[in-house]
C-alpha positions in Angstrom: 75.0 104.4 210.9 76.0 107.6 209.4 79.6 108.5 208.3 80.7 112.0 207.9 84.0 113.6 206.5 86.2 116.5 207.1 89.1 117.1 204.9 91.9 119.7 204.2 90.9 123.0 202.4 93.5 124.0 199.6 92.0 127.0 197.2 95.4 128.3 194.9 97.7 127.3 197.9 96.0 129.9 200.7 94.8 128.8 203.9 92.6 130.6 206.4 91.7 130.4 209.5 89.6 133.2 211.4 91.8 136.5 210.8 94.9 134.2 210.5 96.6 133.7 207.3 98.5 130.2 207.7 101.7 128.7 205.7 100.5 126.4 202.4 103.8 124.6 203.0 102.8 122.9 206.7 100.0 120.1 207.8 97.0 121.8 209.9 93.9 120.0 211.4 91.2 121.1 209.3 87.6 119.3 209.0 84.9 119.2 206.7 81.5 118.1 207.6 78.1 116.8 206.8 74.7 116.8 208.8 70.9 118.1 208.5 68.6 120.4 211.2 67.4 120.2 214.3 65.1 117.1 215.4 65.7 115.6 212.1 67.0 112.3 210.6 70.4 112.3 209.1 69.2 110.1 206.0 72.4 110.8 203.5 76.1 111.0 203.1 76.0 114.8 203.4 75.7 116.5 206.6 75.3 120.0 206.4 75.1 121.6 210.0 77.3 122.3 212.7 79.0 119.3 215.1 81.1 119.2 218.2 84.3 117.5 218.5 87.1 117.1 220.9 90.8 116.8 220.5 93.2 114.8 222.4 96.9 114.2 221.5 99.6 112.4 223.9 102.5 109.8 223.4 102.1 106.1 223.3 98.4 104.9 222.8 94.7 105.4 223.7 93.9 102.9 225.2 96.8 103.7 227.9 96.6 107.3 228.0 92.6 107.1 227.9 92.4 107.0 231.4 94.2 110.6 232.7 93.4 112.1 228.8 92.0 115.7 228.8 90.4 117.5 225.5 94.3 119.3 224.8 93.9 119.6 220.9 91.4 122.7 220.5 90.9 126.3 222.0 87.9 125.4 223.5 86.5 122.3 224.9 84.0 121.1 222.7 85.4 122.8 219.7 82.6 124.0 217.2 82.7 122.6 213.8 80.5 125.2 211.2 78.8 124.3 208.6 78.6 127.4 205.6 77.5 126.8 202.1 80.0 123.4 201.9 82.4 124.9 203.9 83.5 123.8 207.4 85.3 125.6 210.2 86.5 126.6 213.5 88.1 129.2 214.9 91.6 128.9 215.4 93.2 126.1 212.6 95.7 123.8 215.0 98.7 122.3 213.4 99.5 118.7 213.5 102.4 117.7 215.8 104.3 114.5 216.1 102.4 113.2 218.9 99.7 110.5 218.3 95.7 112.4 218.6 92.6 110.8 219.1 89.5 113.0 217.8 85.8 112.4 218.8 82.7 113.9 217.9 79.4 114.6 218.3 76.0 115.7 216.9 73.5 117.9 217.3 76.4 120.4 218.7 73.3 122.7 219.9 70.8 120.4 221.7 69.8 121.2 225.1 69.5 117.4 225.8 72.7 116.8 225.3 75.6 117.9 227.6 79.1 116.9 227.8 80.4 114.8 230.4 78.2 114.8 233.2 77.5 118.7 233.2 79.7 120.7 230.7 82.6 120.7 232.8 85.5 118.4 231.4 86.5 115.9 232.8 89.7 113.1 232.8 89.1 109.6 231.2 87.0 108.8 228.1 84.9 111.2 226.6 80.8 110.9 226.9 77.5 112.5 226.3 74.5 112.4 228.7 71.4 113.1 227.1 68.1 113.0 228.2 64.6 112.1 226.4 62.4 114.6 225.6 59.7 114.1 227.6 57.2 116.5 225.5 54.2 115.8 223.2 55.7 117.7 220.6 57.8 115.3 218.4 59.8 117.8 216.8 62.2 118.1 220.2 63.0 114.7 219.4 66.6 114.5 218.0 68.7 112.3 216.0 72.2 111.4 217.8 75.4 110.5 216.4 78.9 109.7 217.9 82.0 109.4 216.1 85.4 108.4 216.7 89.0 108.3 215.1 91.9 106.8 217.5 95.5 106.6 217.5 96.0 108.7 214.3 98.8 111.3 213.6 100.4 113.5 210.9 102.4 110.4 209.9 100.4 107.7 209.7 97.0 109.5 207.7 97.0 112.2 205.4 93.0 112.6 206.5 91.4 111.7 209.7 87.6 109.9 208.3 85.6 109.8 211.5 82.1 108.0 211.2 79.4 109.2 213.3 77.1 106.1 214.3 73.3 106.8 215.6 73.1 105.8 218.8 69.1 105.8 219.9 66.5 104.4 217.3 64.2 105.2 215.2 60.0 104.8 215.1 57.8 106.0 212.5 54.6 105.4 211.1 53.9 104.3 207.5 51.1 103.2 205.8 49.5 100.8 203.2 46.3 100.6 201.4 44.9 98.2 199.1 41.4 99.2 199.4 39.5 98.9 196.3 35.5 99.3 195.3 33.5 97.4 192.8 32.1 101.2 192.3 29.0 99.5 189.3 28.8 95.9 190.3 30.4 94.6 187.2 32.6 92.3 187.3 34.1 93.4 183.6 35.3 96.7 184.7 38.4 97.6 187.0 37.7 98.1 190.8 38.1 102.3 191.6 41.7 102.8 194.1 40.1 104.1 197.2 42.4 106.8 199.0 42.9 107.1 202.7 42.6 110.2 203.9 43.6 110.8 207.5 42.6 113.4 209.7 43.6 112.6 213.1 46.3 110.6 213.9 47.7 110.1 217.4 50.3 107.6 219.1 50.2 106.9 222.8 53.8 105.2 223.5 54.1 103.0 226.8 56.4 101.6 228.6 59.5 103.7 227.9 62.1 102.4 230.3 65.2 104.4 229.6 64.8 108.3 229.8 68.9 108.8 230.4 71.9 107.5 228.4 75.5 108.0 229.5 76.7 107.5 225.5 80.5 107.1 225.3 81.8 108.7 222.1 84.0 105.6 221.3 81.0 103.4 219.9 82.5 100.1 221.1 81.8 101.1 225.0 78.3 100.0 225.8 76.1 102.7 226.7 74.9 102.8 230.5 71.7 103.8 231.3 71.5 105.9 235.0 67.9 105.9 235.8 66.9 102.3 234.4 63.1 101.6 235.2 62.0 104.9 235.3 59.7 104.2 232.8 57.3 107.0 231.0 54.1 107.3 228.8 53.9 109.6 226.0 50.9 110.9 223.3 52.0 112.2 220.0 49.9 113.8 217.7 51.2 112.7 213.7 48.3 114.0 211.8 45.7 116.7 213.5 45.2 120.1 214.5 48.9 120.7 216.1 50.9 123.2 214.7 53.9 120.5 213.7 51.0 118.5 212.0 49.8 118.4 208.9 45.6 118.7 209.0 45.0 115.6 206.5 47.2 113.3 205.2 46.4 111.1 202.0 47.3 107.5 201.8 47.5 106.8 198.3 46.5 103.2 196.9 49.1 100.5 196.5 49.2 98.2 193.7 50.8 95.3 192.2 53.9 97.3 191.0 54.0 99.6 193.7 53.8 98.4 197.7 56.1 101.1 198.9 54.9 102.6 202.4 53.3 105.7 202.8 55.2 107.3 205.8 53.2 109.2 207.5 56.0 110.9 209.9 58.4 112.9 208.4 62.0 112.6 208.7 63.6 116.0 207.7 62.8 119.4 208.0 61.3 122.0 210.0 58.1 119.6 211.3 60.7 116.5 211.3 57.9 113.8 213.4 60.4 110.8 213.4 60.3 109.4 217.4 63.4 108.8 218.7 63.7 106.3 221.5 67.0 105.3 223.8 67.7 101.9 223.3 66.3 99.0 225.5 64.9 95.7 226.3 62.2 95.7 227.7 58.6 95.9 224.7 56.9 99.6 224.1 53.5 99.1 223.9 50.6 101.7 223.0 47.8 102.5 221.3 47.0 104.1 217.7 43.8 106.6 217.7 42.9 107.1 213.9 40.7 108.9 212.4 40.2 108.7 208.5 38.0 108.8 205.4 37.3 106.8 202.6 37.7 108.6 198.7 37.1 107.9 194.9 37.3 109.7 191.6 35.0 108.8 189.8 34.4 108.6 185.8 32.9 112.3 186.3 35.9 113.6 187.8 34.2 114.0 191.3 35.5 112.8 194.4 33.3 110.9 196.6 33.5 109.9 199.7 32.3 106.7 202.0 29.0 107.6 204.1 28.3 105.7 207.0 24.1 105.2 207.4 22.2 103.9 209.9 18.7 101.9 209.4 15.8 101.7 210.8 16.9 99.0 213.1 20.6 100.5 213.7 21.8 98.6 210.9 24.6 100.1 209.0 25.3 100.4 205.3 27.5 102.7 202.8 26.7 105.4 200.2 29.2 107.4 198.4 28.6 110.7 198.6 30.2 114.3 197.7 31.2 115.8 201.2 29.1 117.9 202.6 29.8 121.5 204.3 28.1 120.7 206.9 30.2 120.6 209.9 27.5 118.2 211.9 27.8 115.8 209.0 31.2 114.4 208.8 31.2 112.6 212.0 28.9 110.2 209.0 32.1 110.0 206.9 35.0 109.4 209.5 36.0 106.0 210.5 37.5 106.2 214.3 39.5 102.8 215.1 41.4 102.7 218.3 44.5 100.2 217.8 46.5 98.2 220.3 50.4 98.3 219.3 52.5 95.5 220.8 56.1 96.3 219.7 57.6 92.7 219.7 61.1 93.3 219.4 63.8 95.0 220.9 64.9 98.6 220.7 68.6 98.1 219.1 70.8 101.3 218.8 71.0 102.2 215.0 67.8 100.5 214.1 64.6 102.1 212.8 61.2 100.5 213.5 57.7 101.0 211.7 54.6 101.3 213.2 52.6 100.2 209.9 49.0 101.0 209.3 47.4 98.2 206.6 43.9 99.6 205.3 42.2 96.8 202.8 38.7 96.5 201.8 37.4 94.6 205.2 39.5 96.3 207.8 42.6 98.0 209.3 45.4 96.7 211.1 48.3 97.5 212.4 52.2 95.6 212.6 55.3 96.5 214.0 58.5 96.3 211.3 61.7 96.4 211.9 64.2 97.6 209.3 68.0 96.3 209.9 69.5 99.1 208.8 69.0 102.6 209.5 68.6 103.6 206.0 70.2 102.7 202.3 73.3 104.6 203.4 75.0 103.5 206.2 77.2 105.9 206.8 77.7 109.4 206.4 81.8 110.6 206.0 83.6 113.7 207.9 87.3 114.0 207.0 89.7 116.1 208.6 93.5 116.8 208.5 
């Protein structure tokens, strides 16, 4: 979960909003924000990037005025939220009345997967996204939605409106860890040599994706409702490869005793952002990992060898290490090609991120499916607004 904060903008008692200069001396609605870019993880407590958000005020309550409520707060329905070196705002500043207001928002506020409502056209009742999953190879469309909500607030009763913006799909990356070490002399009185990993093809092929379409209420405590249940799809992403989103090699450097962090091999944040974002559901991905690596050593010359695959006379096979050669025919010698079966065992929750995790040791490689209970350190990330 991610929290996000938009709060009232006082520089030497002058207020602005577009071409309007506004009175110091009264209470106006104005946000400040926090978010990342496109297809990326929101992984801290600042988001810097543009969100949607709706207005509604009305007398009474919510939960009774909820049902005939239209967006009445903002000039335009959703209002844009920008996002400008720290500073965040929208066109026309509104001033707080003494009705109660409900505010909900939204984010990405540019995605073509996303729509308002059921088409962009507002609607009465509670306020709700449909977006649909990217069915593309490219992982980069993939995008990382967030709802908040703030209810029954006014001028009166909060000097700041703090909305928190929740993730509602999940999370899947792929991480790996390698305690692969040589006896590189045969003597048992000198340290093993860390062997690094070095990828060069890595592709996922997801199955069993059941939901495609959520109907995601912006008020997190209404369940999602999924329109085209058992629809299910099959996907193949490239991570590591010859794409232009992926990175050509990708080294997987040795853990140790002091150090078993994971080596993610997705990446979270910026313009090649290769986190896979799933809609929630029940029913177990499964899929298959195609890998394609190399084994690597420095050794007490400073060169950096790598593991050579030979054949024998009778098709047996042993290892030399080798410097690599130029020779284009010759690598296929030096590339290791494991096809793995993934078996996700657990559940897609909303808000959870999951780890396909790649374990290289001296005898083999395997592969696990982890599941991390929260989204990140941070739970939330803050928007304030008054």
């Amino acid at each position: 979960m991610f929290v996000a904060a938009a709060v009232s903008c006082d520089k030497d008692n002058q207020f602005t909003g577009g071409d309007i200069q506004l009175d110091p001396n009264k209470k106006y609605i104005h946000f400040e924000s926090d978010v990342y870019t496109r297809g990326a993880l929101v992984e801290g407590n600042v988001l810097e990037d543009n969100f949607n958000v709706l207005g509604y005020q009305y007398r009474g309550d919510w939960e009774t005025a909820k049902v005939l409520a239209t967006p009445n707060v903002f000039d335009t329905t959703p209002e844009l939220v920008t996002y400008n070196a720290g500073i965040y705002t929208y066109e026309t500043i509104q001033q707080w009345s003494g009705n109660k207001y409900s505010f909900f928002g939204y984010y990405p506020s540019n995605s073509t997967n996303i729509t308002l409502f059921d088409n962009g056209t507002v609607k009465e009742g509670e306020p709700y996204i449909v977006y649909t999953f990217p069915q593309d190879a490219d992982p980069r469309v993939h995008i990382d939605v967030m709802t908040a909500d703030y209810i029954d607030t006014g001028v009166a009763s909060s000097a700041s409106v703090q909305m928190h913006f929740r993730h509602r799909l999940c999370a899947v990356d792929v991480g790996a860890r390698n305690y692969y070490t040589l006896d590189h002399d045969n003597d048992t009185s000198t340290d093993d040599k860390l062997v690094t990993i070095e990828i060069t093809g890595l592709y996922v092929s997801v199955t069993n994706i059941v939901n495609t379409v959520a109907k995601i209420y912006l008020d997190h405590t209404k369940p999602t409702e999924y329109p085209n249940a058992q629809t299910k799809a099959s996907l193949n992403y490239e991570i590591v490869g010859a794409s232009e989103w992926a990175p050509d090699t990708f080294d997987v450097m040795p853990n140790t005793a002091s150090d078993r962090a994971i080596r993610l091999v997705t990446h979270a944040t910026g313009e090649n952002a290769s986190s896979l974002m799933f809609i929630p559901q029940e029913e177990l991905l499964s899929g298959v990992v195609t890998l394609y690596y190399r084994k690597k050593y420095v050794d007490d010359d400073g060169k950096t060898l790598y593991q050579r695959i030979n054949f024998g006379e009778n098709n047996e096979t042993y290892y030399t290490w080798t410097e690599l050669p130029t020779e284009p025919n010759a690598l296929t010698y030096y590339t290791f090609t494991p096809a793995l079966d993934i078996d996700f065992d657990k559940k897609l929750i909303e808000g959870r991120r999951y780890y396909i995790e790649l374990t290289f040791t001296s005898d083999a490689v395997s592969v696990n499916i982890v599941a991390a209970d929260e989204w990140d350190t941070k739970k939330d990330v803050d928007y304030e607004f008054e």
